[in-house]
DOVOTOR-461133 format. One record per atom (N, C-alpha, C, O): residue in three letters; atom name; x, y, z. Coordinates in steps of 0.2 Angstrom, whole numbers, always signed. Layout:
Ala | CA | X | Y | Z
...
//
This chain:
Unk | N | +55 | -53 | +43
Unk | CA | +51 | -47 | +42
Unk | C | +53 | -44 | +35
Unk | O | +59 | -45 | +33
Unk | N | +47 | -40 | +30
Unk | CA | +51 | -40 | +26
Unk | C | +51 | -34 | +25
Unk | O | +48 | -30 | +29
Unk | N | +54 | -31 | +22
Unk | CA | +59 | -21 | +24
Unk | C | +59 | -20 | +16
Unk | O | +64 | -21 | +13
Unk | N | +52 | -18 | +11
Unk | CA | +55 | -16 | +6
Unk | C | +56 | -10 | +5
Unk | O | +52 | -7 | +8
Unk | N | +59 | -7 | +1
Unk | CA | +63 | -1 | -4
Unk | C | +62 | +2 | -7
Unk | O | +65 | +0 | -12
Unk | N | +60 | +9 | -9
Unk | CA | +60 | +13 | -16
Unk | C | +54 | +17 | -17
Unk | O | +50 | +17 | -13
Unk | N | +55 | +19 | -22
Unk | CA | +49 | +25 | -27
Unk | C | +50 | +22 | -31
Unk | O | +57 | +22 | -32
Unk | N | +48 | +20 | -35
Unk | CA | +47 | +18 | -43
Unk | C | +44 | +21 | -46
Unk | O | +38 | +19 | -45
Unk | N | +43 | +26 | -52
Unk | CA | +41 | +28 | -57
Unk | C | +39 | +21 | -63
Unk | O | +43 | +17 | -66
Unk | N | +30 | +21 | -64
Unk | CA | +28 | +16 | -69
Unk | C | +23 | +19 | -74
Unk | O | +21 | +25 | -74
Unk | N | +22 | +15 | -79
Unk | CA | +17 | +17 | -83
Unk | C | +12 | +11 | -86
Unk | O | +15 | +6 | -89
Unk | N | +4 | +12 | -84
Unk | CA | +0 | +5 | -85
Unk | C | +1 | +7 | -92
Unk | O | +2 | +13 | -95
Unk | N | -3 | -2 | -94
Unk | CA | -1 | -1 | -102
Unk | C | -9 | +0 | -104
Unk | O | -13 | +2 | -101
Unk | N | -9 | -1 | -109
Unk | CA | -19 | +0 | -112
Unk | C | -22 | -5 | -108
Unk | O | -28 | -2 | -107
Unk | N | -21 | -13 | -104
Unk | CA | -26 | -16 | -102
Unk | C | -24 | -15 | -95
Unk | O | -26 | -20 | -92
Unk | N | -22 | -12 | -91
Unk | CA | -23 | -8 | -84
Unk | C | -14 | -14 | -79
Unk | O | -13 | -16 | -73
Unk | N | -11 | -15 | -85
Unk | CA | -5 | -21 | -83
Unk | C | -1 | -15 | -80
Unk | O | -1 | -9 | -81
Unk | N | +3 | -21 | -75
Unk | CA | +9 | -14 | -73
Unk | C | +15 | -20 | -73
Unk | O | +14 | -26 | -71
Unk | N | +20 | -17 | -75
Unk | CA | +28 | -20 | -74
Unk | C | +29 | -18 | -67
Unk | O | +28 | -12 | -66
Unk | N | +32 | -24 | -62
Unk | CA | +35 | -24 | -56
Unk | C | +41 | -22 | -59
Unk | O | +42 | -26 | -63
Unk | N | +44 | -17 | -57
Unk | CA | +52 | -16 | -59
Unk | C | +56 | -19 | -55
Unk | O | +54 | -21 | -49
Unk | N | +64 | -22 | -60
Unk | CA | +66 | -27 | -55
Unk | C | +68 | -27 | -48
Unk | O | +68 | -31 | -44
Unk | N | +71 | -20 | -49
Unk | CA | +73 | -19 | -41
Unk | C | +67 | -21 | -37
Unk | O | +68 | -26 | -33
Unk | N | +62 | -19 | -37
Unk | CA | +56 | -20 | -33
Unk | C | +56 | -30 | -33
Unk | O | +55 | -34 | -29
Unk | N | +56 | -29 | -39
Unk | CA | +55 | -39 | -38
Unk | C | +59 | -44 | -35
Unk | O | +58 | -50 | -35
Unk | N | +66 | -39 | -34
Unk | CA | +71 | -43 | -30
Unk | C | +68 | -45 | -23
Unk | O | +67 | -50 | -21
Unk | N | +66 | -39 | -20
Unk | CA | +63 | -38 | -14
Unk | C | +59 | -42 | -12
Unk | O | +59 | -44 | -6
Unk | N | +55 | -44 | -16
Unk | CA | +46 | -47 | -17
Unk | C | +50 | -56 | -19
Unk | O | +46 | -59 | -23
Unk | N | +55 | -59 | -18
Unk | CA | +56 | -68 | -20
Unk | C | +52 | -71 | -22
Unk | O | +52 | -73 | -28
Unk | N | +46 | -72 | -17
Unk | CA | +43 | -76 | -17
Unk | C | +34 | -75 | -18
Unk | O | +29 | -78 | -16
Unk | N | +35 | -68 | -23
Unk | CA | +27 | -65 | -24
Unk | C | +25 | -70 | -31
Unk | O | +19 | -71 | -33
Unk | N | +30 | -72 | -35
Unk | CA | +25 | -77 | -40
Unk | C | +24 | -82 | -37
Unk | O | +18 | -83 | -39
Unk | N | +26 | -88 | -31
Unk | CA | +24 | -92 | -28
Unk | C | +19 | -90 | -22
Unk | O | +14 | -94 | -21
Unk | N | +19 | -85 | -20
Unk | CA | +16 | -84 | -12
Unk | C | +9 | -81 | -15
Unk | O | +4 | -83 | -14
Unk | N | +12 | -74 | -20
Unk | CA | +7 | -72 | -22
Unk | C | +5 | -64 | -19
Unk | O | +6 | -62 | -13
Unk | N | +3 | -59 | -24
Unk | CA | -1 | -53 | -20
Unk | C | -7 | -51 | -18
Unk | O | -11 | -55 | -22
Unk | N | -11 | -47 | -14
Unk | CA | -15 | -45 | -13
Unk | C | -16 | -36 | -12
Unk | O | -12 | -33 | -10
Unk | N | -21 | -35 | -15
Unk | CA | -20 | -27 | -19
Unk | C | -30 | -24 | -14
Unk | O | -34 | -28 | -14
Unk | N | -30 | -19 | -11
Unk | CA | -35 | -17 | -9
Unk | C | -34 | -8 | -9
Unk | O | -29 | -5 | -10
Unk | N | -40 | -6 | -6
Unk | CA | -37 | +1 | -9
Unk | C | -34 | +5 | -2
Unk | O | -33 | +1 | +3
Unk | N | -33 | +10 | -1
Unk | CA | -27 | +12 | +5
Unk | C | -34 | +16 | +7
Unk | O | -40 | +16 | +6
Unk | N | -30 | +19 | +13
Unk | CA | -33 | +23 | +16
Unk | C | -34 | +31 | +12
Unk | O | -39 | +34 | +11
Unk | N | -28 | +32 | +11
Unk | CA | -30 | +39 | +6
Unk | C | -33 | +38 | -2
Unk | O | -37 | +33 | -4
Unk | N | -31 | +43 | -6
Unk | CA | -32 | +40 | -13
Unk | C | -27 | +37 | -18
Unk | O | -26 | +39 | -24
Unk | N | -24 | +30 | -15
Unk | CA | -20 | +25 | -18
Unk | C | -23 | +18 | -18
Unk | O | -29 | +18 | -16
Unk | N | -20 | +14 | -19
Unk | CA | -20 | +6 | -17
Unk | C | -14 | +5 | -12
Unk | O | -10 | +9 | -10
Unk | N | -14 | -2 | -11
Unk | CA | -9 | -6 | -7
Unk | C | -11 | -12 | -7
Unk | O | -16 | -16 | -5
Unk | N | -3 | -13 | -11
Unk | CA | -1 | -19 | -12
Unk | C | +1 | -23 | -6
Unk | O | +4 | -20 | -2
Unk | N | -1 | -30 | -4
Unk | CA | +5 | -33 | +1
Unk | C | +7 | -41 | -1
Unk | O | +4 | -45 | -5
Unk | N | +12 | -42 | +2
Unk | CA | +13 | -50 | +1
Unk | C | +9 | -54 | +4
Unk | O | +8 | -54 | +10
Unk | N | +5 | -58 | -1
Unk | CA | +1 | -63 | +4
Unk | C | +3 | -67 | +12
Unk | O | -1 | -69 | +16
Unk | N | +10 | -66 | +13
Unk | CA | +10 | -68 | +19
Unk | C | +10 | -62 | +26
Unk | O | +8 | -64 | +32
Unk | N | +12 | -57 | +23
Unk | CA | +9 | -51 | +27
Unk | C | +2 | -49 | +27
Unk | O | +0 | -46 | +32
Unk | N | -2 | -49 | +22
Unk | CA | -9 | -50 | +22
Unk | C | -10 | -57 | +28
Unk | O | -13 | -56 | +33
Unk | N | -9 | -61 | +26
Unk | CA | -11 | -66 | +33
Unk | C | -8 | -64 | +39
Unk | O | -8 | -69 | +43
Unk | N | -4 | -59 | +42
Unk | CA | -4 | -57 | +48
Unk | C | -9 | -52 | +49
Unk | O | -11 | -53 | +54
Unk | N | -12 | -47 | +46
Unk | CA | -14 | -43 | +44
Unk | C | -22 | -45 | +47
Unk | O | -24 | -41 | +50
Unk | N | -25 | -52 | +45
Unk | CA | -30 | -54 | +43
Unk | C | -31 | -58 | +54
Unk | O | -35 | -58 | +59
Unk | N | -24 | -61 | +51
Unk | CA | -25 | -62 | +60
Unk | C | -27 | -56 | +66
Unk | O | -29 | -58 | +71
Unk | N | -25 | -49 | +64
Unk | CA | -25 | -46 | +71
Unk | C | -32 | -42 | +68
Unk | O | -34 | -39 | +73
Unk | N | -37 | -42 | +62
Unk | CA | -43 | -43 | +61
Unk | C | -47 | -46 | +64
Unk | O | -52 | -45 | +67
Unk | N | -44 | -52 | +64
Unk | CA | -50 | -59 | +69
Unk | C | -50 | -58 | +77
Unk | O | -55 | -60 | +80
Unk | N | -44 | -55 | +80
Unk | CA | -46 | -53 | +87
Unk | C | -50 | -46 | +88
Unk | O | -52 | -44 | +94
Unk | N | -51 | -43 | +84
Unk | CA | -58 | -39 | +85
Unk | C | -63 | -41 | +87
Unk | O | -63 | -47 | +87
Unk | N | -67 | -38 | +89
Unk | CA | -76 | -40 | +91
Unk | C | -80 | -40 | +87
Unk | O | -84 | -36 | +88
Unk | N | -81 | -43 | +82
Unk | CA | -86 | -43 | +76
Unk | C | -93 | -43 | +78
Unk | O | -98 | -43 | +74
Unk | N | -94 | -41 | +85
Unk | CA | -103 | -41 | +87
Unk | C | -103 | -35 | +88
Unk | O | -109 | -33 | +89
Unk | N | -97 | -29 | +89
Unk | CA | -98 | -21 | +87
Unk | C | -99 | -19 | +83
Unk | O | -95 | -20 | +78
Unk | N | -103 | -15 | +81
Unk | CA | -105 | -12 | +74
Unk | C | -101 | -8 | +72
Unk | O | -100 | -8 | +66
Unk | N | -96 | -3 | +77
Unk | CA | -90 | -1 | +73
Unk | C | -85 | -6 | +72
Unk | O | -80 | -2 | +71
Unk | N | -83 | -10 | +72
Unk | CA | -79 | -14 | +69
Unk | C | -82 | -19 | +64
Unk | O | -78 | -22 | +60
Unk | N | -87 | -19 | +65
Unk | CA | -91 | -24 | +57
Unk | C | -89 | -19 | +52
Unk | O | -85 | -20 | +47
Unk | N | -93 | -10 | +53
Unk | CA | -90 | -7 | +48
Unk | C | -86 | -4 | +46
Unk | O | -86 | -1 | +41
Unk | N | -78 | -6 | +49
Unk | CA | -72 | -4 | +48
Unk | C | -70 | -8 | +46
Unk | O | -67 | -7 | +40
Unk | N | -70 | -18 | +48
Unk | CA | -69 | -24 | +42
Unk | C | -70 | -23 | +38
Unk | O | -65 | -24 | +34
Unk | N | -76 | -20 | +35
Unk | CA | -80 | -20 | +27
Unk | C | -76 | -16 | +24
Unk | O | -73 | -18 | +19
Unk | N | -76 | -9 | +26
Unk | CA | -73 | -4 | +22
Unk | C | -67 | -7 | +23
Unk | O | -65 | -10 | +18
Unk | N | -63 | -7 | +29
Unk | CA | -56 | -9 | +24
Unk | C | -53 | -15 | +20
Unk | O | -48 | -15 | +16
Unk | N | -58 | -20 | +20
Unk | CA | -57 | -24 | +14
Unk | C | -63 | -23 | +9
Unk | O | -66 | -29 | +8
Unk | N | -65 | -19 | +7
Unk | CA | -68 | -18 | +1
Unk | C | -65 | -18 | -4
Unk | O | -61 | -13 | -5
Unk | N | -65 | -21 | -8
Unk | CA | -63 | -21 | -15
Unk | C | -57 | -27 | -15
Unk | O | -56 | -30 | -20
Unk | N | -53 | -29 | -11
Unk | CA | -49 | -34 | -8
Unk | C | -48 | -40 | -13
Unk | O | -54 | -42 | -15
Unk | N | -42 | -42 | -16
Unk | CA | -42 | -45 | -24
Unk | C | -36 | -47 | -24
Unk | O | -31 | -43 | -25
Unk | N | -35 | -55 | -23
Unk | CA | -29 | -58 | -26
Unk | C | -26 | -55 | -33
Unk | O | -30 | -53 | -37
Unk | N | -17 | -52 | -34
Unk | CA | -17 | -49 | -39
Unk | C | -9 | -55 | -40
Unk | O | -4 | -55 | -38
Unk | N | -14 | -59 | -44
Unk | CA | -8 | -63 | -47
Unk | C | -3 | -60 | -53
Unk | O | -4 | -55 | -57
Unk | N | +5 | -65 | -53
Unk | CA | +9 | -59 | -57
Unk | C | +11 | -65 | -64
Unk | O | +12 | -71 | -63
Unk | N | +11 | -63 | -68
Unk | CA | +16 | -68 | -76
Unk | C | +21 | -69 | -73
Unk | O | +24 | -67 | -67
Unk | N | +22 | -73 | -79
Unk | CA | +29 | -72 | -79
Unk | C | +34 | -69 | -80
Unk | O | +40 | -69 | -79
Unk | N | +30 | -65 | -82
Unk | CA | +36 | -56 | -85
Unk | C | +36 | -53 | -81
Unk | O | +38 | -47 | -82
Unk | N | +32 | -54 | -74
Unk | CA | +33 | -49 | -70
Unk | C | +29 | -46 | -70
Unk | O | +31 | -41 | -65
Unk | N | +23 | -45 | -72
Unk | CA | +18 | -39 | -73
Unk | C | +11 | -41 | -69
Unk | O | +9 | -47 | -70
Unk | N | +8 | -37 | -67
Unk | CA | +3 | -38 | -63
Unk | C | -5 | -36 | -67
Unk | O | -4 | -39 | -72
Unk | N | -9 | -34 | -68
Unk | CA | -15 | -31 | -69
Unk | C | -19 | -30 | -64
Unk | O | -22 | -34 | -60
Unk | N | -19 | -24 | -63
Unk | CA | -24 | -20 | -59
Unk | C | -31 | -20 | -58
Unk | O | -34 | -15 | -61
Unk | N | -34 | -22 | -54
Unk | CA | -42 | -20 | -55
Unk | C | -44 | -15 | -58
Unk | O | -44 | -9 | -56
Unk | N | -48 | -15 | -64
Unk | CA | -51 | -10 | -64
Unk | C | -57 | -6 | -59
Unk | O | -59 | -1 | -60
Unk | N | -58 | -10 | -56
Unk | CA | -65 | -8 | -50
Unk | C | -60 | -2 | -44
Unk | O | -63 | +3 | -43
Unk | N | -56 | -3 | -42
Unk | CA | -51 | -2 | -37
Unk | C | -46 | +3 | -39
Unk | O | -43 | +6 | -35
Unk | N | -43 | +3 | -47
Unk | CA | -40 | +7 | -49
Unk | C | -47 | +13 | -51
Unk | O | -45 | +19 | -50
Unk | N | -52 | +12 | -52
Unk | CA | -58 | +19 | -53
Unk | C | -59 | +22 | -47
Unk | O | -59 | +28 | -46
Unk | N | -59 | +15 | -42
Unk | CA | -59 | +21 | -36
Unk | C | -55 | +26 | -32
Unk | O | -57 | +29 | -27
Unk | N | -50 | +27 | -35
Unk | CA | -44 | +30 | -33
Unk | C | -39 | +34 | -39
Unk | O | -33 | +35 | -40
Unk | N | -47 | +34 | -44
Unk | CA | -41 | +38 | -50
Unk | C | -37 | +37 | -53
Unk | O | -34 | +42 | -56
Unk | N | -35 | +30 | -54
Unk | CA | -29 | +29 | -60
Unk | C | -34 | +28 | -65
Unk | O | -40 | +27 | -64
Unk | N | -31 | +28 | -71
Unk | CA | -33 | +25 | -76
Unk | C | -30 | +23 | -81
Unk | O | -25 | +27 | -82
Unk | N | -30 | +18 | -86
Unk | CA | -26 | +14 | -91
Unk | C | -21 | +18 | -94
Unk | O | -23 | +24 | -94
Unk | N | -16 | +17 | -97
Unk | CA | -12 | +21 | -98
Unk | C | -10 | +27 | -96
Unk | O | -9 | +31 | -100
Unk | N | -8 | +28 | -90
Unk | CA | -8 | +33 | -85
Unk | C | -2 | +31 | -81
Unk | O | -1 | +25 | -78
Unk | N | +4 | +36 | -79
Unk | CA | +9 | +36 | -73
Unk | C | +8 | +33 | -68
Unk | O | +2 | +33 | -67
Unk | N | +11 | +29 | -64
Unk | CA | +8 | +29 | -57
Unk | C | +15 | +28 | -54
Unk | O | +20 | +28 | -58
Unk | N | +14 | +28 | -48
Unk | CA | +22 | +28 | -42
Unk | C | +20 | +23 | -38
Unk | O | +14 | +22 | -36
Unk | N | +25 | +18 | -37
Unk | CA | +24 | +13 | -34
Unk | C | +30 | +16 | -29
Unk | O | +36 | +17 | -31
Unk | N | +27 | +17 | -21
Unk | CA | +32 | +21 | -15
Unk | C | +29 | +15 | -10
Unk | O | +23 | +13 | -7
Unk | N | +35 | +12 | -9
Unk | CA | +36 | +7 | -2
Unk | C | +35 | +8 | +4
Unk | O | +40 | +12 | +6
Unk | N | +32 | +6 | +8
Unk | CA | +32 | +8 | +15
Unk | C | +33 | +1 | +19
Unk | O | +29 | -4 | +20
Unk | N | +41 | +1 | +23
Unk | CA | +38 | -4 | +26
Unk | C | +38 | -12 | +22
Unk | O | +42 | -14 | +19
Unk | N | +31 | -14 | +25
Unk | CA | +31 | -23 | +20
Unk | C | +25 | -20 | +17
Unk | O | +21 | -23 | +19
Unk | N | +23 | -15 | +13
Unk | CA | +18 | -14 | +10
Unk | C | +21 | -10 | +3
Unk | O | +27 | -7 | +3
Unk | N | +17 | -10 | -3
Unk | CA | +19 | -3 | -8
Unk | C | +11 | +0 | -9
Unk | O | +6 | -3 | -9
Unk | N | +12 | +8 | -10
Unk | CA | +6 | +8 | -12
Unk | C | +5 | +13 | -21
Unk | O | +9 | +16 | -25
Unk | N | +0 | +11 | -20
Unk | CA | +3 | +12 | -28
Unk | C | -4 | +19 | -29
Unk | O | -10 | +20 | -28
Unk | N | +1 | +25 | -33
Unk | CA | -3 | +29 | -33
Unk | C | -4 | +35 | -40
Unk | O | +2 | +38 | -42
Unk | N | -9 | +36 | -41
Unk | CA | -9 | +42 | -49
Unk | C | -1 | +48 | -47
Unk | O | +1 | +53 | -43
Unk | N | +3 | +45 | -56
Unk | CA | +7 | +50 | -51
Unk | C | +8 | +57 | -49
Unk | O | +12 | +60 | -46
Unk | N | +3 | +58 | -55
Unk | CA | -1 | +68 | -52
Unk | C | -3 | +69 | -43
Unk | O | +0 | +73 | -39
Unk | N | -7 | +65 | -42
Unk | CA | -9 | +62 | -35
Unk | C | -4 | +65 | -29
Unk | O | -4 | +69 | -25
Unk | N | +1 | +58 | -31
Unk | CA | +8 | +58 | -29
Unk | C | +10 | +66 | -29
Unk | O | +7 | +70 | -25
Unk | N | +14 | +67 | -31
Unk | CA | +18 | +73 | -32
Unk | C | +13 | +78 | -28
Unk | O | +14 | +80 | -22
Unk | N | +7 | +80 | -32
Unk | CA | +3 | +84 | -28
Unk | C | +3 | +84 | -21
Unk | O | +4 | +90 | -19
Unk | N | +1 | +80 | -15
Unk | CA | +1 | +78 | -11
Unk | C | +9 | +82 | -5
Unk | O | +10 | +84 | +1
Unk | N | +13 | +81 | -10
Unk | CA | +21 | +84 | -7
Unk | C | +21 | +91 | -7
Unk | O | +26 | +93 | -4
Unk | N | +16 | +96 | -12
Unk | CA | +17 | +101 | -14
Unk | C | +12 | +103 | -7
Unk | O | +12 | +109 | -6
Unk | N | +8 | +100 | -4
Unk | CA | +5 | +102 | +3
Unk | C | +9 | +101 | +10
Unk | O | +7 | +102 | +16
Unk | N | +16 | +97 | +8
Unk | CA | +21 | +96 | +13
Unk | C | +20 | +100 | +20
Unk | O | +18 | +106 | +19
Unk | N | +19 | +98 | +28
Unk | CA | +19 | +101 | +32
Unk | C | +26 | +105 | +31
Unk | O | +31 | +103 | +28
Unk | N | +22 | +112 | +34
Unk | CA | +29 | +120 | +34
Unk | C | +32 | +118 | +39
Unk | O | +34 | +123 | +41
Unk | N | +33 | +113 | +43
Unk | CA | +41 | +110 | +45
Unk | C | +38 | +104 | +48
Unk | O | +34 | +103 | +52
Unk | N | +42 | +100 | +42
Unk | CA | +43 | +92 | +45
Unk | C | +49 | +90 | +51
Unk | O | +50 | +84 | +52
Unk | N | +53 | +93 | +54
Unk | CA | +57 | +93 | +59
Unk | C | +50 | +93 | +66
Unk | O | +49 | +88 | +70
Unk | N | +45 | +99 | +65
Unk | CA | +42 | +98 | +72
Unk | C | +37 | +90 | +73
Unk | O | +35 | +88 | +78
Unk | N | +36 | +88 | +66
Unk | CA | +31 | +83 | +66
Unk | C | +34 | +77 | +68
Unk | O | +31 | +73 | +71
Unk | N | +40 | +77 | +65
Unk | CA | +46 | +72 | +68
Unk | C | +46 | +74 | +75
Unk | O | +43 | +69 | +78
Unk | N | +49 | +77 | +78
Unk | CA | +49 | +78 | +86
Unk | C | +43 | +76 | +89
Unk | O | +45 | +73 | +94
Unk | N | +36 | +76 | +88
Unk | CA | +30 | +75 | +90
Unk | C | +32 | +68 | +90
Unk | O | +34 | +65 | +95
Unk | N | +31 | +64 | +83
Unk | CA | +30 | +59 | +82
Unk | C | +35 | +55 | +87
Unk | O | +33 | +50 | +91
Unk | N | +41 | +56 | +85
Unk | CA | +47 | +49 | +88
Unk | C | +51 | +55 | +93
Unk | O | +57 | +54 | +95
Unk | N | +48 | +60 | +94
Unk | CA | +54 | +62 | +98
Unk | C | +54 | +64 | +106
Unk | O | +56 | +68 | +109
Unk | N | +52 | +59 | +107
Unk | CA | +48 | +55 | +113
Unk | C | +48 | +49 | +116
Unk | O | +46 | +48 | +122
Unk | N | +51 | +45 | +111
Unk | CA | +52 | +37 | +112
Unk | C | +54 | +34 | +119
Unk | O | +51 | +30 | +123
Unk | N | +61 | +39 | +119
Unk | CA | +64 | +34 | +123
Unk | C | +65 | +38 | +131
Unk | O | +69 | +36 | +136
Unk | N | +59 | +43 | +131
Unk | CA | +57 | +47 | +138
Unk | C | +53 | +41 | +143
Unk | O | +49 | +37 | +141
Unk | N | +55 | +42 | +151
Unk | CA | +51 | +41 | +153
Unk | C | +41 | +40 | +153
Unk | O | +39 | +46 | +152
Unk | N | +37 | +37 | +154
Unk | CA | +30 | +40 | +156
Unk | C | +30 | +46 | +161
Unk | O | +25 | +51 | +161
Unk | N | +36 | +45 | +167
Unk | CA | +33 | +51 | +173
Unk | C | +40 | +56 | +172
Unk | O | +43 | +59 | +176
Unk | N | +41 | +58 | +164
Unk | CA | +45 | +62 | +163
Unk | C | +53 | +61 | +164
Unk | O | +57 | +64 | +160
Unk | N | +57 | +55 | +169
Unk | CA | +64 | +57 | +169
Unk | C | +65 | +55 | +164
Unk | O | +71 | +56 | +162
//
């Protein structure tokens, strides 16, 4: 499983290229051989994944019902815009322009590459920041909602 790491502060260059910083590319071994796949997130970012998490990803896709029309339409939209993002040698990626327009970055612009998990999502770093400045007024309770419940019983002991 793969466990990556970090916040990264970037800057694309004039043709929408982005340097993977090394830290990041330690993580990633086998992303010039395996390869990435770049689509856009659920919020206003992208996300990146390693082709081989993309093909687990793709398999629990295919156990779906594809004769449901909410799941025909939740396939589409989640891989709209869906794009092998091959890396040089130097490390650097180029970004769709189709995919960076739809989520507000643009050429020469900040962006934050924040790891979640086996995924990064890469996002305008105005966006970014902003976003924290709406911080829940106490993330301790949304912590206790979310995981602080784990290890309770279903019939409460």
């Amino acid at each position: 499983m793969i466990q990556l790491l970090g916040e990264f502060d970037c800057k694309l260059d004039a043709k929408g290229r982005l340097m993977v910083p090394s830290r990041l590319l330690k993580q990633l071994p086998n992303a010039d051989k395996e390869g990435l796949i770049i689509k856009r997130g659920f919020e206003k970012h992208l996300t990146i994944y390693p082709a081989s998490v993309w093909g687990k990803i793709v398999e629990d896709l295919s156990t779906l019902n594809q004769y449901e029309q909410k799941t025909r339409e939740f396939i589409r939209y989640f891989t709209r815009g869906l794009a092998d993002l091959p890396m040089d040698a130097t490390g650097r990626v180029n970004l769709p322009n189709a995919l960076m327009e739809s989520v507000g970055i643009e050429v020469n612009s900040e962006v934050v590459l924040a790891c979640q998990f086996d995924k990064i999502e890469v996002w305008s770093k105005a966006v970014y920041e902003a976003q924290f400045d709406k911080a829940p007024a106490d993330f301790s309770i949304m912590a206790e909602e979310l995981l602080g419940n784990k290890n309770r019983r279903p019939n409460g002991e």
